[in-house]
N, CA, C and O atoms as a GROMACS GRO file, in nm:
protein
  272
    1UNK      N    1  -0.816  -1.458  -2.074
    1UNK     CA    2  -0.756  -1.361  -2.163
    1UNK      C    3  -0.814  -1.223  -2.132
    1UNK      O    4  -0.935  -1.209  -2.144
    2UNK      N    5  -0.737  -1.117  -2.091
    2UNK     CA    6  -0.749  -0.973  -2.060
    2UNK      C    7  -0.768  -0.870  -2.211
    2UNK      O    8  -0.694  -0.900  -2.305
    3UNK      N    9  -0.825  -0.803  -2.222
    3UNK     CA   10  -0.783  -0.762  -2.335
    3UNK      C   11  -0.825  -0.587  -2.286
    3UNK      O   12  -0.940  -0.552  -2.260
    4UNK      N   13  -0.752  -0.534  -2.284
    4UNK     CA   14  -0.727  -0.343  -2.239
    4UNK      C   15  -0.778  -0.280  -2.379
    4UNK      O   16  -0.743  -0.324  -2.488
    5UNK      N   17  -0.874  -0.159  -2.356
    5UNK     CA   18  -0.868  -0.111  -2.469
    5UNK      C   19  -0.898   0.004  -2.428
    5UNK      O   20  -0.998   0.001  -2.358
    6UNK      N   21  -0.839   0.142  -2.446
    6UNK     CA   22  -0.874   0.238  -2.427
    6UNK      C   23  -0.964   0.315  -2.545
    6UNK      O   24  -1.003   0.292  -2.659
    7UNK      N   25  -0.972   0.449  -2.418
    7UNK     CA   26  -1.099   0.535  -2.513
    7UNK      C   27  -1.082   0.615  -2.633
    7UNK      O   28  -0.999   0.706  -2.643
    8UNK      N   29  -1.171   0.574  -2.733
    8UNK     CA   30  -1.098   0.691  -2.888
    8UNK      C   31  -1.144   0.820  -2.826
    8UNK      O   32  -1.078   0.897  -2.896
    9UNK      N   33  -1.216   0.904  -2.736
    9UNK     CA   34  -1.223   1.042  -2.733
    9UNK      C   35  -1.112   1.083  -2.568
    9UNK      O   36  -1.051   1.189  -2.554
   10UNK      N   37  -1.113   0.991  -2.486
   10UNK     CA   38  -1.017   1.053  -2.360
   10UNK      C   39  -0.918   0.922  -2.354
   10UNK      O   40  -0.864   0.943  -2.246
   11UNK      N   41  -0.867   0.812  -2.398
   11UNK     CA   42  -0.804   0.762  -2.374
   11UNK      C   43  -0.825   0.725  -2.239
   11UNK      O   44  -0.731   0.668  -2.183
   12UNK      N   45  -0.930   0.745  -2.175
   12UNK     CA   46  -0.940   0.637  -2.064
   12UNK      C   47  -0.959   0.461  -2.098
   12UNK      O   48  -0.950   0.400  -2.205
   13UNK      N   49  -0.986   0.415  -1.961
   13UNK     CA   50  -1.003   0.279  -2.004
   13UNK      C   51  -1.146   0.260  -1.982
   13UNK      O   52  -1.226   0.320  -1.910
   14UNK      N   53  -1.162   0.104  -2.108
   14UNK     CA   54  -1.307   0.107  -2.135
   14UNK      C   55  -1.329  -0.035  -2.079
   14UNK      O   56  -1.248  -0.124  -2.103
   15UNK      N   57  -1.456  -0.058  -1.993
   15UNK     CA   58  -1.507  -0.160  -1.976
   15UNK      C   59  -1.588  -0.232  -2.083
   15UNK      O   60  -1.655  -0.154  -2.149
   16UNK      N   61  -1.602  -0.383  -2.124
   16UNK     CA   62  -1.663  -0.468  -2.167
   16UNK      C   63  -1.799  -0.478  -2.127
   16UNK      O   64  -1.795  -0.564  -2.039
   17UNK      N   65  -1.920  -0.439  -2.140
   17UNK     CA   66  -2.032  -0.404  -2.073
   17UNK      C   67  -2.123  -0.484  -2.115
   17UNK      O   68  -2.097  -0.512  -2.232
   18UNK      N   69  -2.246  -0.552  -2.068
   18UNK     CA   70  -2.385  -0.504  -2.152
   18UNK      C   71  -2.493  -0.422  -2.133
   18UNK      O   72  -2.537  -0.401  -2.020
   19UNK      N   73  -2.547  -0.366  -2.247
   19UNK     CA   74  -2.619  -0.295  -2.211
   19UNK      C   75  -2.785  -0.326  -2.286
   19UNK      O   76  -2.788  -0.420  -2.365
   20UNK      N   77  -2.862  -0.280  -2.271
   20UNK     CA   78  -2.996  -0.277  -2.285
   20UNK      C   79  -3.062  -0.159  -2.365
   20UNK      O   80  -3.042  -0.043  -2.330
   21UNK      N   81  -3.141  -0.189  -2.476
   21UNK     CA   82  -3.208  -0.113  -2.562
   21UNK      C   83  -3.375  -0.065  -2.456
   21UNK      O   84  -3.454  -0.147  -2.409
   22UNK      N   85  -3.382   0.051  -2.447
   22UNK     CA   86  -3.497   0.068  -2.379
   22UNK      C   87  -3.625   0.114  -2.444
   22UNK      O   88  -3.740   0.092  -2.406
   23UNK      N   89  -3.567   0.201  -2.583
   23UNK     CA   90  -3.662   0.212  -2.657
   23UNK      C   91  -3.735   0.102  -2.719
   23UNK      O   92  -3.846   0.127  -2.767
   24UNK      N   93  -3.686  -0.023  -2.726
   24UNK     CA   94  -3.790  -0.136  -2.792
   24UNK      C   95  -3.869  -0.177  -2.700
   24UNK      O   96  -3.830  -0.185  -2.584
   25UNK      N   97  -3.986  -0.206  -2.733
   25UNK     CA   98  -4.068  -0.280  -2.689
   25UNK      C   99  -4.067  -0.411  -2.624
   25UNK      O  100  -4.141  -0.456  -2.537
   26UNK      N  101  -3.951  -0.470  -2.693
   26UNK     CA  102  -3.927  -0.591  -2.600
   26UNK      C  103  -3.811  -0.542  -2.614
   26UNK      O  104  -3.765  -0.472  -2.704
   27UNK      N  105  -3.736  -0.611  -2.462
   27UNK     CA  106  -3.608  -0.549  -2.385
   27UNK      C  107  -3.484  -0.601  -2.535
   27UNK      O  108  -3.490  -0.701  -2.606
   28UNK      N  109  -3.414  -0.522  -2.535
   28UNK     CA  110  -3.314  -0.594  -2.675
   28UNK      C  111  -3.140  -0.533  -2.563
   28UNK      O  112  -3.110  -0.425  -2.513
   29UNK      N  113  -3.075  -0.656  -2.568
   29UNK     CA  114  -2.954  -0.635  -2.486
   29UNK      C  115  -2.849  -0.618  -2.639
   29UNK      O  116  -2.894  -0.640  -2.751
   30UNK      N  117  -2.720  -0.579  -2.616
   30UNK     CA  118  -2.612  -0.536  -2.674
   30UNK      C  119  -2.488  -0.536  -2.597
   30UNK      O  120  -2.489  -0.495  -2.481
   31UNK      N  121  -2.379  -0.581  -2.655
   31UNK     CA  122  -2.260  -0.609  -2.559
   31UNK      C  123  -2.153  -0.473  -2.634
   31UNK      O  124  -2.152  -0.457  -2.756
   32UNK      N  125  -2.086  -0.402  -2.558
   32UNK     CA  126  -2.032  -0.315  -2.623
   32UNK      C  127  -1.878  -0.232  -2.524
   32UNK      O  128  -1.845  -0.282  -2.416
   33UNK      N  129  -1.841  -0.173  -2.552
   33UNK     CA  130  -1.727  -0.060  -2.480
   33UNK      C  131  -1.796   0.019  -2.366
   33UNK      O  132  -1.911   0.046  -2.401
   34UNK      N  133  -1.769   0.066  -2.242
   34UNK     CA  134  -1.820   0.212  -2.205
   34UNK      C  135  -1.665   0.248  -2.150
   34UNK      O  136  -1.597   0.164  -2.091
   35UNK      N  137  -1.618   0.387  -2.177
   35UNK     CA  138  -1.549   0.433  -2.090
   35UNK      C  139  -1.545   0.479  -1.943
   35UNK      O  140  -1.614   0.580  -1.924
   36UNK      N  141  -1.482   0.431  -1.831
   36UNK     CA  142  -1.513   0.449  -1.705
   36UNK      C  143  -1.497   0.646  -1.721
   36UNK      O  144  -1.574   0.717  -1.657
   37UNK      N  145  -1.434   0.683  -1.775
   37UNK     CA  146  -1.418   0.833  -1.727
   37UNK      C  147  -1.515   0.911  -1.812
   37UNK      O  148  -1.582   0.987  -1.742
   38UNK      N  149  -1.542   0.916  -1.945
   38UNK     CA  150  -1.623   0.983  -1.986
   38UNK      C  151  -1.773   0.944  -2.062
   38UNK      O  152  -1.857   1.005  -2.128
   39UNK      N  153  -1.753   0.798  -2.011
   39UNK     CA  154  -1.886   0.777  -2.025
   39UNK      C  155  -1.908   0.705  -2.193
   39UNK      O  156  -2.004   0.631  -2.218
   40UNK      N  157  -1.814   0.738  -2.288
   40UNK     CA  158  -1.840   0.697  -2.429
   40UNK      C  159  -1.846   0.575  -2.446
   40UNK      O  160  -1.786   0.487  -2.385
   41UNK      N  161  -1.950   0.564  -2.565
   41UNK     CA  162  -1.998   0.398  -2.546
   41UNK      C  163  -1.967   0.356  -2.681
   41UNK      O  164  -1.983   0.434  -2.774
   42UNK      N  165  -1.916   0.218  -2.701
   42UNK     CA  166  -1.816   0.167  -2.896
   42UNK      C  167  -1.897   0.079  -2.859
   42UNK      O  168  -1.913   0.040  -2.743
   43UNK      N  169  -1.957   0.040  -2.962
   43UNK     CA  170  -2.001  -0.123  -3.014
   43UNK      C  171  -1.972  -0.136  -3.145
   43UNK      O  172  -1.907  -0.061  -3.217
   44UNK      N  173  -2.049  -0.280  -3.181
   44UNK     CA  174  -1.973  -0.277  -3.365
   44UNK      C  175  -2.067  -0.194  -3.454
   44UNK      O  176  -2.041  -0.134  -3.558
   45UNK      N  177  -2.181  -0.205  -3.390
   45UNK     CA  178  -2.316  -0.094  -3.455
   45UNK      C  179  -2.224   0.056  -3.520
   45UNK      O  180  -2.205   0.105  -3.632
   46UNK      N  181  -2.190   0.084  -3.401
   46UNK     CA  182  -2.155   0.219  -3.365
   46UNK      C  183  -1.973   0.220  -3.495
   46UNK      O  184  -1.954   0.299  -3.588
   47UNK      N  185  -1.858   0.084  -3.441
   47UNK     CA  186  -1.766   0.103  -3.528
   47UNK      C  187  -1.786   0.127  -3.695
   47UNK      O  188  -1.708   0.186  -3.770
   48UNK      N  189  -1.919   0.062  -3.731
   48UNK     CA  190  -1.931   0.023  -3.866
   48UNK      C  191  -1.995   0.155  -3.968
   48UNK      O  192  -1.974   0.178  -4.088
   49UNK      N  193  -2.085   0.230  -3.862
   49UNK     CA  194  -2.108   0.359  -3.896
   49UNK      C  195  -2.046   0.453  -3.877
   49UNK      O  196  -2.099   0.562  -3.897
   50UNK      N  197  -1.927   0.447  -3.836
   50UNK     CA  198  -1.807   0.554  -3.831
   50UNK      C  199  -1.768   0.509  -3.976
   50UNK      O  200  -1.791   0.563  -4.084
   51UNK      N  201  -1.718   0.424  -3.953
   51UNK     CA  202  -1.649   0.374  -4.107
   51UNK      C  203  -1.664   0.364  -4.238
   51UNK      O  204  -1.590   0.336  -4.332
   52UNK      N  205  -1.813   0.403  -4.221
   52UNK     CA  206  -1.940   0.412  -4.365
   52UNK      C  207  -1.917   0.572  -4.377
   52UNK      O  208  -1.899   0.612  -4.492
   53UNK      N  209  -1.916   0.677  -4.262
   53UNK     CA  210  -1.950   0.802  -4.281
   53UNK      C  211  -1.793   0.858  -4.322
   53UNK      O  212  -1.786   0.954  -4.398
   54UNK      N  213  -1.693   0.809  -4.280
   54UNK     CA  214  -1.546   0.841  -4.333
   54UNK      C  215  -1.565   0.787  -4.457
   54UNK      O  216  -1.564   0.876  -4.542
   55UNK      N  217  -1.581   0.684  -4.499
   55UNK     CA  218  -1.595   0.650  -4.653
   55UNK      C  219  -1.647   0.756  -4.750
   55UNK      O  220  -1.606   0.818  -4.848
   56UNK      N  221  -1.756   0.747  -4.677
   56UNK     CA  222  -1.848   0.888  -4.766
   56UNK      C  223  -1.760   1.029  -4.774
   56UNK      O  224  -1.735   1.090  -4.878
   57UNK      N  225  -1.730   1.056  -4.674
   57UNK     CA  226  -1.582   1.151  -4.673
   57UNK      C  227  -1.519   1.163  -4.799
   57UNK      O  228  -1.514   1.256  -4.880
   58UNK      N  229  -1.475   1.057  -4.798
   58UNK     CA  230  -1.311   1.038  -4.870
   58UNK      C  231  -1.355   1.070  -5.000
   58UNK      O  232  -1.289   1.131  -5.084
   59UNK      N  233  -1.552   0.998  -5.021
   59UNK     CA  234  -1.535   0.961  -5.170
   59UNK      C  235  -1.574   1.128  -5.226
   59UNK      O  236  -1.555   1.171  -5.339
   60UNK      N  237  -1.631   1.202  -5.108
   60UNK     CA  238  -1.674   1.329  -5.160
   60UNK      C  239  -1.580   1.417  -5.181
   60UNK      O  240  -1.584   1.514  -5.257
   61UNK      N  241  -1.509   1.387  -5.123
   61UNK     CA  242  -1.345   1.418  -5.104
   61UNK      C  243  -1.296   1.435  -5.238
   61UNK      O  244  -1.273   1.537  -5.303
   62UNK      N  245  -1.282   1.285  -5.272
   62UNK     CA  246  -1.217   1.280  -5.466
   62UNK      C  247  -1.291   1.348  -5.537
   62UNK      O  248  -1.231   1.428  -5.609
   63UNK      N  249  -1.469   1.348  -5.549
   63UNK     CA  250  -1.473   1.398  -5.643
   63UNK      C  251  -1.515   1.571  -5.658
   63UNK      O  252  -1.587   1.633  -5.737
   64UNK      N  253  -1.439   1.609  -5.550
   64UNK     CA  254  -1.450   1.761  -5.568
   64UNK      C  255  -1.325   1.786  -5.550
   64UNK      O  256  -1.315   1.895  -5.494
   65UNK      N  257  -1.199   1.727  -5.575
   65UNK     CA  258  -1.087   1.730  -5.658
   65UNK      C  259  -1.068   1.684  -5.815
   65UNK      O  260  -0.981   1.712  -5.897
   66UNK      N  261  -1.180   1.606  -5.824
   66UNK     CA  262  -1.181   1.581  -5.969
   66UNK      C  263  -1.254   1.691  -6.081
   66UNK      O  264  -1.224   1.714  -6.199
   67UNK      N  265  -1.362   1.750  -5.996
   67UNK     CA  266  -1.381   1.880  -6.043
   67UNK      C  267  -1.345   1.998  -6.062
   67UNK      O  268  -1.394   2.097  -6.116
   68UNK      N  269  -1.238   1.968  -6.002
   68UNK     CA  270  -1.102   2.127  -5.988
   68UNK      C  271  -1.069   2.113  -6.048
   68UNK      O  272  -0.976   2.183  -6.086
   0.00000   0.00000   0.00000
């Protein structure tokens, strides 16, 4: 099974990678996105804190319409 996924900042295409944590002390691997053209890297780390910081958005969002 193939599965294509392009890039959310250039719409290139992204390879299935792993990669390696270097700052830990002991080696810590991670499987994630890289885009061949610009280099941007998605994992679920990375999806789940997009999705926390748009939340926070939205909610700051309402309530400085609710204060108007």
């Amino acid at each position: 099974m193939v599965i294509k996924m392009q890039c959310p900042k250039c719409a290139g295409f992204m390879m299935y990678e792993k990669f390696m944590d270097m700052g830990e002390s002991s080696h810590f691997y991670f499987y994630g996105w890289r885009c061949i053209s610009c280099g941007t890297i998605v994992d679920s780390t990375i999806l789940i804190n997009k999705m926390y910081k748009n939340r926070q958005k939205e909610n700051k969002h309402r309530r400085l319409k609710k204060a108007c």
